[in-house]
C-alpha positions in Angstrom: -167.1 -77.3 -55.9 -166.7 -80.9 -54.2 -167.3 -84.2 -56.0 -167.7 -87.6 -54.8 -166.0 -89.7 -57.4 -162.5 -89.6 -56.9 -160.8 -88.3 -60.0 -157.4 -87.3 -60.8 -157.5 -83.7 -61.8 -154.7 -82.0 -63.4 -153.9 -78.6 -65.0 -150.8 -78.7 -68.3 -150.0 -75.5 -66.8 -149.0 -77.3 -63.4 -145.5 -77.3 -62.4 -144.4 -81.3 -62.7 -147.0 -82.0 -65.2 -145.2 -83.8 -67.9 -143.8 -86.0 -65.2 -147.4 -86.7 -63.5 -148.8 -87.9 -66.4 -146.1 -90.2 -67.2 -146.7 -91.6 -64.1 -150.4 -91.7 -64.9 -149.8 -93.4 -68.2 -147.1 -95.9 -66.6 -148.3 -99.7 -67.0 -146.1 -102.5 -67.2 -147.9 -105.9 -67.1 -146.5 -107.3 -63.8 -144.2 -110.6 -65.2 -145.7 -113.1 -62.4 -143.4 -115.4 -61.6 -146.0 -118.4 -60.6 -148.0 -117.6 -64.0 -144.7 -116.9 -66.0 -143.8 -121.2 -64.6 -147.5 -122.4 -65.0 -147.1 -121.2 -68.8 -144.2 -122.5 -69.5 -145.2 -126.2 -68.1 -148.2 -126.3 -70.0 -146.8 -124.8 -72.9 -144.2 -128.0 -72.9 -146.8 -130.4 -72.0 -149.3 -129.9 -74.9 -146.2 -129.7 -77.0 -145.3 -133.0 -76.3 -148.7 -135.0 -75.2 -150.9 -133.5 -77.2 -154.5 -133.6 -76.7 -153.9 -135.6 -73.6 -152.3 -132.3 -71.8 -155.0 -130.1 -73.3 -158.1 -132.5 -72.0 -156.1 -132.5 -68.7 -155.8 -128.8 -68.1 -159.3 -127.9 -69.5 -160.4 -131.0 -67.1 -159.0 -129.1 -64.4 -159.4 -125.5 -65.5 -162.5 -125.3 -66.6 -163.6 -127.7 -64.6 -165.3 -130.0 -66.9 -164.9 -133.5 -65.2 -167.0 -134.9 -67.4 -165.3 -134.9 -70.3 -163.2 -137.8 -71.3 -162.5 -137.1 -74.9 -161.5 -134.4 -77.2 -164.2 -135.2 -79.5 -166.6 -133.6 -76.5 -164.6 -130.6 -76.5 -165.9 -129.6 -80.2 -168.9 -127.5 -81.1 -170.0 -129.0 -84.1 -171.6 -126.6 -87.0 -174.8 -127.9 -86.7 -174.7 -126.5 -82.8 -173.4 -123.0 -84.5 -176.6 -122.5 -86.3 -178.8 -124.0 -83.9 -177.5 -121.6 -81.2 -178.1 -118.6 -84.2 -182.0 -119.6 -84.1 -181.8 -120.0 -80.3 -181.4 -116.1 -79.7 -184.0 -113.3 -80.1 -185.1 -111.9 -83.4 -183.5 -108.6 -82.3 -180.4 -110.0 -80.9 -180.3 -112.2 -84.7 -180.6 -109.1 -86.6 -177.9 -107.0 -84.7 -175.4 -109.3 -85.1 -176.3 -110.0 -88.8 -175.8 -106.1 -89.1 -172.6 -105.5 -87.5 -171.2 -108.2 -89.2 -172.3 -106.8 -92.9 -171.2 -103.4 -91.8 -167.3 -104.8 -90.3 -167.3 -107.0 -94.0 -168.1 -104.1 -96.2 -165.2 -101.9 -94.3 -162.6 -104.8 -94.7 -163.8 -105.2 -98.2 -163.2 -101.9 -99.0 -159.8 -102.5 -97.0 -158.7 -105.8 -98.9 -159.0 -103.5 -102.2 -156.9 -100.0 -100.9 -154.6 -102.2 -99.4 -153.6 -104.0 -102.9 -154.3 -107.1 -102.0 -153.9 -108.6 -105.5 -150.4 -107.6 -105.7 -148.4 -105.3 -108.5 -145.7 -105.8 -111.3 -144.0 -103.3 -113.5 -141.7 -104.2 -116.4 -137.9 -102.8 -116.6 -137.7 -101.5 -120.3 -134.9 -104.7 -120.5 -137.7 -106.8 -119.7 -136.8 -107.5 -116.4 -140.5 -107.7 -114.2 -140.4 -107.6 -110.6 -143.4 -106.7 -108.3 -145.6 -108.6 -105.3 -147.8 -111.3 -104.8 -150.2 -111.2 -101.7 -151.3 -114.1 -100.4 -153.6 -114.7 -97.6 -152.6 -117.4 -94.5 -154.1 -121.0 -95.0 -155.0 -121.6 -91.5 -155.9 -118.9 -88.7 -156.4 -119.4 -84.9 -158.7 -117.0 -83.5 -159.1 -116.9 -79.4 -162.3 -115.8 -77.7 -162.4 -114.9 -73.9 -164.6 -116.3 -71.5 -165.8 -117.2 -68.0 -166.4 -113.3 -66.8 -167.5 -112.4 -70.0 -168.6 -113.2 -73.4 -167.5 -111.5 -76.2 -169.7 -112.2 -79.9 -168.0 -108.9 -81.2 -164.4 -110.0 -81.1 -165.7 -113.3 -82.9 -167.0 -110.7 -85.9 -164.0 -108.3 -85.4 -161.1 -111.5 -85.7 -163.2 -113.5 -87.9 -164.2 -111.6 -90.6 -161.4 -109.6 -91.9 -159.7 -113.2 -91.8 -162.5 -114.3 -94.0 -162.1 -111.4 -96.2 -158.4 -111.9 -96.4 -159.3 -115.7 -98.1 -157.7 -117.5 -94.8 -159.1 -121.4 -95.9 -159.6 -122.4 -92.3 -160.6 -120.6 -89.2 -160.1 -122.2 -85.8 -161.7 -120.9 -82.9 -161.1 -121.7 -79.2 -163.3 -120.5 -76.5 -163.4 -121.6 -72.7 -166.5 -122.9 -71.1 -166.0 -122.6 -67.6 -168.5 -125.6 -65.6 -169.7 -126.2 -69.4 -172.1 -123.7 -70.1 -171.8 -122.6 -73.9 -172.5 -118.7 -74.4 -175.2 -118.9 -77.5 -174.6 -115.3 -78.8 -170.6 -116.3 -79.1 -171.6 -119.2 -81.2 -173.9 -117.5 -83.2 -171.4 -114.8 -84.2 -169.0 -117.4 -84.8 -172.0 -119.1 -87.4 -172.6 -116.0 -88.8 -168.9 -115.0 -89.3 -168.0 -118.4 -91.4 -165.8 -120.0 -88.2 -164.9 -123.3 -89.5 -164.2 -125.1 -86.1 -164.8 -124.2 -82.8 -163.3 -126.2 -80.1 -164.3 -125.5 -75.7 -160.4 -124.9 -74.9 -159.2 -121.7 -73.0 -155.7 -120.4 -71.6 -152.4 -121.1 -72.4 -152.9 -125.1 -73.4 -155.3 -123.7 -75.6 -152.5 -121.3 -77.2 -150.2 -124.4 -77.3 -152.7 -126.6 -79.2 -153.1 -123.6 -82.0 -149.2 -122.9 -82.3 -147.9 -126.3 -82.1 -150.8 -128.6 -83.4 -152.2 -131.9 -81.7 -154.4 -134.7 -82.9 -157.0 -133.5 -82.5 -156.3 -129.6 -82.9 -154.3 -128.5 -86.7 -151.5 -125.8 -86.4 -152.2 -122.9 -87.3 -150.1 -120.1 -88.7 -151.1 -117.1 -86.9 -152.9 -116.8 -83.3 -155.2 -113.5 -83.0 -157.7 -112.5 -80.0 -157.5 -110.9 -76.5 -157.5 -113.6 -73.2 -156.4 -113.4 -69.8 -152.6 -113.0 -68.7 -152.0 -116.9 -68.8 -153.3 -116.3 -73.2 -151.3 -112.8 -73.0 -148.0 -115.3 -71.7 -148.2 -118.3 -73.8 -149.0 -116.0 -76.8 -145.6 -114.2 -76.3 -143.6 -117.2 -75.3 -145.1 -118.9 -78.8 -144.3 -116.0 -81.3 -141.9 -117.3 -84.0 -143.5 -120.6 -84.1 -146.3 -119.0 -85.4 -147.5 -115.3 -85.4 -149.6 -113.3 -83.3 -151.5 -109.9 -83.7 -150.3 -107.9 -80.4 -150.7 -108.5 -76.6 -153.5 -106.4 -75.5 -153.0 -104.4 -72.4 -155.5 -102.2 -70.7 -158.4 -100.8 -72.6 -158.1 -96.8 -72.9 -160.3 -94.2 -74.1 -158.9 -90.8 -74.0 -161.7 -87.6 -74.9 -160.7 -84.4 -76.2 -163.4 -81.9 -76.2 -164.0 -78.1 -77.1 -166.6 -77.9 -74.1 -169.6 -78.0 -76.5 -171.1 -81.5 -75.8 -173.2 -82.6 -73.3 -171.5 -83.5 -70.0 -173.6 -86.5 -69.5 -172.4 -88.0 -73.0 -168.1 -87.4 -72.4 -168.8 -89.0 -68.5 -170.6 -92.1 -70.1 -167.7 -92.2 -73.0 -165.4 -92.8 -69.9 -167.3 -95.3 -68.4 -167.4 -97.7 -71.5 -163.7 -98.2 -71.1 -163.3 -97.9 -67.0 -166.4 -100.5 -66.9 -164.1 -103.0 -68.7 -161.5 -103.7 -65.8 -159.7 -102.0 -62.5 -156.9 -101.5 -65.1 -159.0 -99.8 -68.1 -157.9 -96.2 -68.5 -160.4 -93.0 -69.1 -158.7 -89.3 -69.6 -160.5 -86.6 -70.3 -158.4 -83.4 -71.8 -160.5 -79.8 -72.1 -159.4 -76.2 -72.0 -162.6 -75.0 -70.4 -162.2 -75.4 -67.2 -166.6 -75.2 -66.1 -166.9 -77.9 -68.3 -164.6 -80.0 -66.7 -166.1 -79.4 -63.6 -169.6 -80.0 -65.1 -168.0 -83.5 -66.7 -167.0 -84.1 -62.8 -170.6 -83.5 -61.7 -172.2 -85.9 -64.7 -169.8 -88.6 -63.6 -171.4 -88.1 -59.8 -174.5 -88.4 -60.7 -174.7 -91.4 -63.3 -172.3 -94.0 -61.6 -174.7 -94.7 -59.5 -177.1 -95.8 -61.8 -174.5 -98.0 -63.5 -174.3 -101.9 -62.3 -170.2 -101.9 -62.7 -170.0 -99.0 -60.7 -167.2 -100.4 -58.1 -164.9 -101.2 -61.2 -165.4 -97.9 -62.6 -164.8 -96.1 -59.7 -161.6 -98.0 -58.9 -160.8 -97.3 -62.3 -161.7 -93.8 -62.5 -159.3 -93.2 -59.2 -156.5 -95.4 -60.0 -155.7 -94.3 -63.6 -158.6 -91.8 -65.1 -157.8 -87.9 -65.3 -159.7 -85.0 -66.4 -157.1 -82.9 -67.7 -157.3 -78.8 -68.0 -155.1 -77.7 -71.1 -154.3 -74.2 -72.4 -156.4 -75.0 -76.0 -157.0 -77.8 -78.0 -154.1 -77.8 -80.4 -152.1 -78.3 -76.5 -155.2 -80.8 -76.2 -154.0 -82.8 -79.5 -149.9 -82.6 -78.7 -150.9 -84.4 -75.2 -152.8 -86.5 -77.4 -150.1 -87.6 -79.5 -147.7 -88.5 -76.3 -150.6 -90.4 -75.1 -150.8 -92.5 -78.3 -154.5 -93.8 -77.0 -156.3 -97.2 -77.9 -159.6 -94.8 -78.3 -159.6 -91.6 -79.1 -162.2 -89.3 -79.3 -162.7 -85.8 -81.1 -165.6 -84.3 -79.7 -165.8 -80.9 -80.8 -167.2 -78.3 -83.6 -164.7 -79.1 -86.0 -163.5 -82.7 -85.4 -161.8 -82.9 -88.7 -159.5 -79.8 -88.2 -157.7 -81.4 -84.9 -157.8 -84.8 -86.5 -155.2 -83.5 -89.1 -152.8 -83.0 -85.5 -152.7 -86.4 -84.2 -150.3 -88.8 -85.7 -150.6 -91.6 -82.8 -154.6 -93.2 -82.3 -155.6 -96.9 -82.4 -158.7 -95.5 -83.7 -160.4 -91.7 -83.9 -163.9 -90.6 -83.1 -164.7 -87.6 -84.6 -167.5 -85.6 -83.8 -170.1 -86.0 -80.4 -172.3 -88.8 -82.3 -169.3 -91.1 -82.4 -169.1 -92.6 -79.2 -166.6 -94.8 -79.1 -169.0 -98.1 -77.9 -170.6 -97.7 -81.8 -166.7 -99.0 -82.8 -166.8 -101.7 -80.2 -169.7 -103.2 -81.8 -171.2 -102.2 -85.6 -169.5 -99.2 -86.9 -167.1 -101.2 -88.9 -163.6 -100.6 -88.6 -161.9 -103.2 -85.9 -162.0 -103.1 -82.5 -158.8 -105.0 -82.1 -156.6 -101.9 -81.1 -153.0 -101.0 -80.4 -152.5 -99.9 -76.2 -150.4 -98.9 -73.8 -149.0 -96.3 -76.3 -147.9 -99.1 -78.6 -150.2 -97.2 -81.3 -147.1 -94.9 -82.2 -145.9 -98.1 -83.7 -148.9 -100.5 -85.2 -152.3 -100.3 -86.1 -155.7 -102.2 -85.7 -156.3 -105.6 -86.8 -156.7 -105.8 -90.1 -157.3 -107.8 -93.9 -153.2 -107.1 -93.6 -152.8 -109.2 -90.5 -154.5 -112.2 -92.5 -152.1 -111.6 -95.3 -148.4 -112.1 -96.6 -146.4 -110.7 -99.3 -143.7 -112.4 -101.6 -141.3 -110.3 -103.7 -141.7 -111.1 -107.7 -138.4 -111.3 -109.3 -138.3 -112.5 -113.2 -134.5 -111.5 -114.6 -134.5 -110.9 -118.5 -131.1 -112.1 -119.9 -130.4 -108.6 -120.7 -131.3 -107.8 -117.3 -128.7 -110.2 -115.9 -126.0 -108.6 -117.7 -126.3 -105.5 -115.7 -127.2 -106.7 -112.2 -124.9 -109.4 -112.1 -121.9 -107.4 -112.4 -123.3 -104.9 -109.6 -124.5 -108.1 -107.9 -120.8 -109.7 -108.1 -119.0 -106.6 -106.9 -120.9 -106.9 -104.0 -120.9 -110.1 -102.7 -117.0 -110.0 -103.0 -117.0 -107.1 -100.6 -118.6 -108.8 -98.4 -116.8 -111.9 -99.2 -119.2 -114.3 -100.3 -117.8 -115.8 -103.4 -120.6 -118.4 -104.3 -122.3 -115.3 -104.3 -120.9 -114.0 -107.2 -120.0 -116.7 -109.5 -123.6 -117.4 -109.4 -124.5 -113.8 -110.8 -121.1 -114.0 -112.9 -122.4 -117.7 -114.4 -124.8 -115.7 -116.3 -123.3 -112.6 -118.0 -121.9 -113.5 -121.6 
């Protein structure tokens, strides 16, 4: 059978394959040199000049000649809510229900997460425990130019919101000054306190180190371009920062039971994303994989990003023959995907096999775009295998734990001694005649 998409088809049962598909997963963000410079300049110069250097660059990078004062370069909320009864009735109403549905999951995630802390009581009376507190002030960032994203306002927003953050900051780049109405009424809708027309890395540097105009914040979340993905790295330690994003990646396993058409449009949601995006398919049935093939033939046509998902499709997408699915689910776990989906009879049973997912799909009704948007759990998703090590965006991200520690005197008696021995091993005597001060 011959296909006209070029695919990268492999077999687990292929001499070499282990090493082919590390090749396959291999991406390194290329460290430009001229970007790596341009960061670092701009970086400096907000630091030191301050809303001058940011006007300057968003003058010149967004092209916005027009503006001579920082004042200009802030959406007031009154613009918010007047952009919220600018769009459609339907448009209105699927916001308004995505973000009810990505609140009630966070909710429900502020509470298992034990968000209001714990104590327990020694029976000398010594307490110790946690207290969880959220961050005061939160920067979110908000791509634009290309593309406009009113989901990553919900999915950064509202967990932020949930957490109790007192002030969210959003940034998002106008390019030639037009203003994208569905970002700002997610941003209304989510509770986004201010909203200022910034983008890149002087937009990074205004968050992390503060200007007149622009308050520091104390954690920077939200995909951007790779002069954000920079500046966010290069600014870590100043303040915090949820993860640089790489490539978006949706890896399918499937039993050969859904419908062809459904798994090749599953891999086009991610491959329609960028040149870079990443869509594997893994199935022991080998038909079906050339039926997949054939659906993926005969629908890119009809899809308007069809030159990025074909570039996609042949520079890093695979449909993958394995010898069953538990094989299909070991793959799975070296893959460590940003999207994985289960789409098979028993979704739950092969769940229970995979330790390393940004987020799992189970069953053929969960298409992964339904996470994207309104299912409720974040979109914000470990990638390039960095899921074997962190998680999703979460009510955690927005929040920070002290240790409790209340010493009875009784208490005292016994850990100073311990405490003492210690720190004279390691010899730190201040150490210990502070714990010795207190026994009797």
């Amino acid at each position: 059978m011959s296909f006209t998409t070029a695919l990268t088809r492999l077999d687990s049962t292929q001499s070499g394959f282990a090493q082919t598909l590390r090749q396959l997963l291999a991406f390194e963000a290329s460290e430009d040199a001229a970007i790596d410079q341009s960061v670092v300049q701009i970086l400096q110069a907000v630091k030191t000049r301050g809303d001058t250097a940011v006007l300057e660059y968003t003058q010149r990078f967004d092209r916005l000649s027009g503006i001579s004062s920082m004042q200009a370069l802030e959406i007031p909320q009154e613009d918010l809510h007047a952009a919220l009864a600018s769009i459609s009735n339907e448009r209105r109403s699927a916001l308004e229900a995505a973000a009810q549905r990505v609140r009630a999951y966070h909710e429900v995630q502020k509470r298992e997460c034990g968000s209001a802390g714990f104590s327990y009581t020694e029976a000398d009376g010594t307490v110790l425990g946690q207290k969880v507190t959220p961050l005061d002030r939160v920067g979110i960032y908000v791509p634009g130019g290309k593309a406009a994203y009113p989901s990553s306002v919900l999915m950064n927003a509202i967990p932020a919101k949930v957490a109790g953050v007192r002030e969210i900051i959003m940034v998002v780049p106008t390019p030639d000054g037009v203003r994208n109405p569905l970002v700002l009424a997610a941003a209304a809708i989510a509770g986004v306190d201010r909203v200022f027309t910034i983008g890149g890395a002087q937009a990074v540097a205004a968050l992390a180190y503060g200007t007149e105009s622009i308050p520091q914040v104390d954690k920077i979340v939200g995909p951007g371009n790779a002069y954000v993905a920079n500046a966010k790295r290069r600014v870590f330690g100043t303040v915090g920062i949820d993860m640089i994003a790489g490539p978006s990646e949706i890896l399918v396993l499937c039993d050969g039971t859904t419908d062809p058409d459904w798994v090749a449009m599953d891999l086009f949601s991610q491959a329609e994303h960028d040149e870079l995006a990443q869509s594997i398919l893994l199935c022991p049935d080998a038909a079906y994989i050339d039926a997949v093939h054939a659906s993926i033939d005969k629908l890119i046509a009809t899809m308007p990003r069809a030159e990025i998902i074909r570039t996609s499709l042949k520079d890093r997408g695979a449909l993958i023959k394995v010898r069953d699915m538990q094989e299909a689910c070991d793959i799975a776990n070296e893959i460590a995907a940003e999207h994985l989906e289960i789409s098979a009879e028993n979704p739950q049973q092969w769940a229970d096999q995979i330790r390393h997912a940004g987020a799992m799909f189970l069953g053929r009704f969960s298409s992964e775009s339904l996470g994207d948007y309104c299912a409720g759990p974040n979109h914000v998703l470990p990638t390039s295998r960095t899921a074997r090590f962190s998680s999703p965006l979460g009510v955690y991200d927005f929040q920070k734990r002290s240790s409790m520690i209340q010493v009875s005197e009784q208490g005292a008696q016994t850990l100073g001694k311990i405490a003492a021995e210690l720190a004279y091993g390691e010899g730190l005597p201040a150490h210990a005649r502070s714990a010795e001060l207190r026994l009797k």
